[in-house]
C-alpha positions in Angstrom: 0.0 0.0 0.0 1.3 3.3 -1.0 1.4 6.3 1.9 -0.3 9.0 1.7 1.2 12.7 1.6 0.9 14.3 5.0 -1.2 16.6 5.3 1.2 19.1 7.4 2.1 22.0 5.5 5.4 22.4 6.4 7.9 24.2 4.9 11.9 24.9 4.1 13.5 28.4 3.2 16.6 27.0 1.0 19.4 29.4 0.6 22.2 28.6 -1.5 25.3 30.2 0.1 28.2 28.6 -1.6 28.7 28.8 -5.5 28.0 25.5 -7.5 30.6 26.3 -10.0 33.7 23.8 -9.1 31.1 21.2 -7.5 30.3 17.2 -8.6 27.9 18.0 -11.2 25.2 16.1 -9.5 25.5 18.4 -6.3 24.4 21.5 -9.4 21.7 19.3 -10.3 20.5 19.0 -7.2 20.5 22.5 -6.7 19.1 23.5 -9.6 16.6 21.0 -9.1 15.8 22.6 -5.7 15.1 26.1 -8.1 18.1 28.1 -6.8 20.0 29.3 -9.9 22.5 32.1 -8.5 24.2 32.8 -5.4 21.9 33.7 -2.4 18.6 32.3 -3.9 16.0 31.5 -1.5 12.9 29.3 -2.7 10.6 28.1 0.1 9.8 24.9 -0.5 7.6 22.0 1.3 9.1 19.5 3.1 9.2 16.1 2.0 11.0 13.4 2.2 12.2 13.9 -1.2 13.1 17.9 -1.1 14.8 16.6 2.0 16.7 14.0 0.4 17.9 16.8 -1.8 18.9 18.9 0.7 21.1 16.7 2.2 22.9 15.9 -0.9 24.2 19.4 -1.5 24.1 20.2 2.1 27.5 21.7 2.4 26.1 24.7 -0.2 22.7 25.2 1.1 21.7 26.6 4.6 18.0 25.2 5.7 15.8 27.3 8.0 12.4 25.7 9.0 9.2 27.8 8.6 
């Protein structure tokens, strides 16, 4: 049986705060995939296991603040 999204609406503000340029090319995926495209870029985004997921893969570029 498949789970069902929770119905908590909580949220991430995702800054990036380190440049992708020089990273593993998946870490600029992941934070383009996030929608942060320049330096200082903040999305607020809701948090799920997969935005999570992301988060901790290009973790040392982002800071996280919980809303």
């Amino acid at each position: 049986m498949a789970k069902t999204p929770s119905k908590t609406n909580k949220q991430v503000k995702v800054t990036l705060v380190k440049s992708k340029f020089g990273q593993i090319r998946a870490h600029q995926e992941t934070v383009r995939g996030l929608g942060l495209r320049r330096m200082h870029d903040s999305r607020v985004l809701t948090d799920t296991p997969e935005v999570r997921g992301m988060i901790v893969a290009a973790r040392h570029m982002l800071q996280v603040e919980e809303l």
